[in-house]
Legacy VTK file of the C-alpha trace (Angstrom):
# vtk DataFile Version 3.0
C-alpha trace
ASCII
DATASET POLYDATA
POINTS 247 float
46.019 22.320 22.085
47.272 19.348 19.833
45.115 15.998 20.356
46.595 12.192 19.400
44.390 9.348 18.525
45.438 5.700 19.035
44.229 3.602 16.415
47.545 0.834 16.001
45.710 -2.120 17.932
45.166 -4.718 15.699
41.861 -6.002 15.452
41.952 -9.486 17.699
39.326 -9.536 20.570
35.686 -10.594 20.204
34.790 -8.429 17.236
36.529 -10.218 15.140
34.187 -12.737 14.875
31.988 -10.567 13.294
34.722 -8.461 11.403
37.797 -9.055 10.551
39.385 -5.887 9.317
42.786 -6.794 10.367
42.837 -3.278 12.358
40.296 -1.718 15.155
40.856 1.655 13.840
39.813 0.210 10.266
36.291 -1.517 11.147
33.815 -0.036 9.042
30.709 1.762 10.260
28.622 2.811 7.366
31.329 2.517 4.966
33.715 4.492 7.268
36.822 3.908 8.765
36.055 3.736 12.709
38.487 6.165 13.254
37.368 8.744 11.432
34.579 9.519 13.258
36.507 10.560 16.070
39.047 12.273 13.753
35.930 14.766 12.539
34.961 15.777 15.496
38.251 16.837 16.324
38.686 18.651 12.897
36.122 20.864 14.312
36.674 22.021 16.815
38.841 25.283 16.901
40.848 24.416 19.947
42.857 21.492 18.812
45.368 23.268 16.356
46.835 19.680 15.105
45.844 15.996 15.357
48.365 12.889 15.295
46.457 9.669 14.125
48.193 6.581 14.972
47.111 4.160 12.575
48.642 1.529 10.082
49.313 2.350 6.145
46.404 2.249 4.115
42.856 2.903 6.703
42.860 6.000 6.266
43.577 9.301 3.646
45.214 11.945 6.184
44.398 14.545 3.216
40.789 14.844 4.359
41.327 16.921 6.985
43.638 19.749 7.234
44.760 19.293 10.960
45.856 15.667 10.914
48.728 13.830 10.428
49.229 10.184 10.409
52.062 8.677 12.309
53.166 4.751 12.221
52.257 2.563 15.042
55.478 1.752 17.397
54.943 -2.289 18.662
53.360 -1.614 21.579
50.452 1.165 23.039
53.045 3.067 24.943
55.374 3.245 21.994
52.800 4.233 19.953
51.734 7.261 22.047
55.660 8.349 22.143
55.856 8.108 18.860
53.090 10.442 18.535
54.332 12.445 20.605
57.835 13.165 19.794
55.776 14.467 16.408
53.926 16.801 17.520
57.031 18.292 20.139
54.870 19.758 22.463
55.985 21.013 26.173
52.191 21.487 27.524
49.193 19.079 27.727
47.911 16.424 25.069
44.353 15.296 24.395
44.726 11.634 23.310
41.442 9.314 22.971
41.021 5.944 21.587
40.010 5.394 18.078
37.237 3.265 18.708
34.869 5.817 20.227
32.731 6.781 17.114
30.505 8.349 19.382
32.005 11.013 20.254
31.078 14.399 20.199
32.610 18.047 20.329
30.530 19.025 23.652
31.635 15.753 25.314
35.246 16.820 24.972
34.895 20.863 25.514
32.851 19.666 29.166
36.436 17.085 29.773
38.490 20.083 28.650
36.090 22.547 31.092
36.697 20.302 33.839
40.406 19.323 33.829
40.708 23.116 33.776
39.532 23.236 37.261
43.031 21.117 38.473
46.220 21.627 38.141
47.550 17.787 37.587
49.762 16.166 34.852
47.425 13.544 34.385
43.739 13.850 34.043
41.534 10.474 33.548
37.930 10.457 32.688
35.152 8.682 34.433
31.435 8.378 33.562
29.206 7.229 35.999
26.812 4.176 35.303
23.842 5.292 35.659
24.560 8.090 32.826
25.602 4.982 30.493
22.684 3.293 30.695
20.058 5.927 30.734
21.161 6.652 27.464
23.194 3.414 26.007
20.976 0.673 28.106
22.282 -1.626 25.645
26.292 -2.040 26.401
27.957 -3.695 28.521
30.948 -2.282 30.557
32.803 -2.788 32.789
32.713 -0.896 36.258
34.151 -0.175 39.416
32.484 0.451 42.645
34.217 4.030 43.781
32.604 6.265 47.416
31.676 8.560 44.678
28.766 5.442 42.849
29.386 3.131 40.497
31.539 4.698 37.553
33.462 3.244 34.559
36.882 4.217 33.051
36.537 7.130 30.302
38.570 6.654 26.923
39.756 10.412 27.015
42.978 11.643 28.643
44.486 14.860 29.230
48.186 14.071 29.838
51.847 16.319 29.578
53.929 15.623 27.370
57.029 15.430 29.115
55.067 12.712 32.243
54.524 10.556 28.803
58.060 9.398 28.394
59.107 10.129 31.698
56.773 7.396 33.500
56.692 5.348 30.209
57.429 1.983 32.277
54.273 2.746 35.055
52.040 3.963 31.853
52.992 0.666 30.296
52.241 -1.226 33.409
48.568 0.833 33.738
47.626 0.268 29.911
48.256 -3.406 30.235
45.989 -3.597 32.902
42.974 -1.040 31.912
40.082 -3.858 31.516
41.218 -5.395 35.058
40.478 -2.786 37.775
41.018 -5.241 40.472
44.403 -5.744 39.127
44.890 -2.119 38.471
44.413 -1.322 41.985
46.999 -4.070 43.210
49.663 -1.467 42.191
48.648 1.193 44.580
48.676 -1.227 47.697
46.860 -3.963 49.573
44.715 -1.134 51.237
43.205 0.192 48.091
42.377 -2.578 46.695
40.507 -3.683 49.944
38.553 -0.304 49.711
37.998 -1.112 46.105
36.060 -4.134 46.831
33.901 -2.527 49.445
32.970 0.382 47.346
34.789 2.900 49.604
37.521 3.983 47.785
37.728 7.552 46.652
38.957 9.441 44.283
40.910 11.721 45.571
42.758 8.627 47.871
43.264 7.226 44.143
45.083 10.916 43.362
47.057 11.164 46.186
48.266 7.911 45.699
49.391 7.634 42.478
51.427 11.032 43.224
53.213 9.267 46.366
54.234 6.335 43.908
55.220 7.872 40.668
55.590 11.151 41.449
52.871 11.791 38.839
49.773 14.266 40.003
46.706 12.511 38.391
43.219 14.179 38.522
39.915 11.968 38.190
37.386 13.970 35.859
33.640 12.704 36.426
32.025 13.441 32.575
28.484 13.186 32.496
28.768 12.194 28.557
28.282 8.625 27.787
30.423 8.788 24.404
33.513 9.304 26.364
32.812 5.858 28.130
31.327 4.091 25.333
34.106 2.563 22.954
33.722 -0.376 20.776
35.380 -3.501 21.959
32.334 -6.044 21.397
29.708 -7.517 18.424
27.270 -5.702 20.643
28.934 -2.539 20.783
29.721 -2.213 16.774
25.874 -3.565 16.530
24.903 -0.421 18.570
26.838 2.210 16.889
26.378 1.238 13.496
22.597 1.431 14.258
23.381 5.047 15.973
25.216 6.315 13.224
23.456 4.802 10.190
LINES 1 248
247 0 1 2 3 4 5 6 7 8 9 10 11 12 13 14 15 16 17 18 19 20 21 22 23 24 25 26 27 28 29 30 31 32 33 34 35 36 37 38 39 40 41 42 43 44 45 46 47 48 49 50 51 52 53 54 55 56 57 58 59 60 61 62 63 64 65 66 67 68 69 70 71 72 73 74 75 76 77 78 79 80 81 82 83 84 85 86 87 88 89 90 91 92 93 94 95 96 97 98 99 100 101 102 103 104 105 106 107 108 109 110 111 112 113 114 115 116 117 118 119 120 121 122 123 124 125 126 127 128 129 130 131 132 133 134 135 136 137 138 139 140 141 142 143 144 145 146 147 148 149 150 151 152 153 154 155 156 157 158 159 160 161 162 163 164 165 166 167 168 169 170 171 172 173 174 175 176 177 178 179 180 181 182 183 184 185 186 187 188 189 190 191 192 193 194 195 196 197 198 199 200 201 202 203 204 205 206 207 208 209 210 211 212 213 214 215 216 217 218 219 220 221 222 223 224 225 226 227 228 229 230 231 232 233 234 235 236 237 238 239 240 241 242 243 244 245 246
C-alpha cells in the first residue's frame, strides 16, 4: 500500500499565536518538524511500500527516510491530494492522514487498516468515539457529533481509491471545506439528516447509504478505538499537550 501525508496548510488558525512557523507541517515539537512524526511511523511499518509528503520547500529533508518522497503543495487541499496522487499512479486504495497528528502510532493505523478490510467501499472515514478521547487525552478539546452509535468525533485517517479522488474532486472539495462544521456537513445529504443529526439519531450506516445515492461514492464509517487518529493539533492547547507527550 502507498500512504500520502498532507502537510501544505499554511500555518494561520489559533496556533499561530503561539507559533508562527509560517507552515502547520513545520511547527516544531522538540526540535522536530511536526510532520515527521507521522512520517516515522509510516517508515516503519512494512506495509506502506512508498510515502508522498505534501509539504512546502525547505521543512523537511525527504533523504531521511527511504520510502518518502516530497511533492509540492497544489493551492488548495484537494489539489494537493491530486497532486500526490498522480505521483504515486496507483489504481488501488491510498492511506492519506494529516500531518498534524504527531501522535500517531503504527498499531493505531494496522487496527484502521484491520477494519476497513472488513468493507468493501471506496471511501473509508475514521471515527473515534469520545469517551476513548478523553479517558486517555482528558485535556483536548474537539469537536463532536452526536451519532445512534454515542458521541464520536471525525478521525484524521482515510482510506480512499485512487481513481474516486479525482473523479468526485468537486464533492471532496465541498466535504474538506466543511470538515470542522458537522452541522453544515450534514446539510449536503438532506434536510432529514441533518434533523437526525441534531437529535442524536443518525446512523452510520444511513450516513453510507447516503452518500452512495448522491455521489455515487460507497463510503464506509470505521469506529477506531485509538485516540491518536482523532487527536490532531489545531490549538495552543493541543501543541501544549503533545509537546509535553513527546518530550
Amino acid at each position: 500500500m502507498e500512504a500520502i501525508v498532507l502537510g501544505g496548510a499554511a500555518n494561520t488558525g489559533p496556533i499561530r499565536e503561539v507559533d508562527d512557523t509560517p507552515y502547520e507541517a513545520g511547527i516544531k515539537i522538540n526540535n522536530r518538524p511536526m510532520v515527521e512524526f507521522v512520517l516515522d511511523v509510516l517508515e516503519e511499518m512494512e506495509e506502506i511500500q512508498r510515502i508522498a509528503v505534501v509539504v512546502p520547500e525547505g521543512i523537511i529533508d525527504g533523504d531521511k527516510w527511504s520510502k518518502v518522497k516530497i511533492v509540492p503543495p497544489g493551492v488548495s487541499m484537494i489539489d494537493s491530494l491530486i497532486q500526490a496522487v498522480d505521483y504515486l499512479h496507483s489504481d488501488g486504495h491510498l492511506l492519506v492522514l494529516a500531518s498534524d497528528i504527531p501522535l500517531i502510532t503504527k498499531e493505531a493505523l494496522r487496527d484502521f487498516l484491520a477494519n476497513c478490510a472488513q468493507k468493501t467501499a471506496d471511501i473509508y472515514y475514521s471515527f473515534v468515539p469520545k469517551s476513548v478521547i478523553e479517558e486517555k487525552y482528558p485535556e483536548t478539546k474537539r469537536t463532536y457529533v452526536h451519532l445512534k452509535e454515542g458521541i464520536v468525533t471525525g478521525g484524521n485517517v482515510v482510506l480512499m481509491e485512487a481513481k474516486t479522488i479525482h473523479t468526485y474532486k468537486d464533492r471532496l472539495q465541498q466535504a474538506i471545506a466543511l470538515r470542522k462544521h458537522p452541522l453544515k456537513l450534514c446539510r449536503l445529504l438532506g434536510i432529514k439528516f441533518l434533523f437526525k443529526l441534531m437529535t442524536g439519531s443518525l446512523r452510520v450506516t444511513e450516513i453510507e447509504s447516503r452518500v452512495e445515492e448522491i455521489v455515487k461514492v460507497k463510503g464506509a464509517g470505521v469506529i477506531s478505538l485509538f485516540p491518536e487518529i482523532g487527536v490532531d493539533v489545531d490549538k495552543p492547547s493541543d501543541l501544549e499537550l503533545v509537546r509535553a507527550i513527546l518530550k
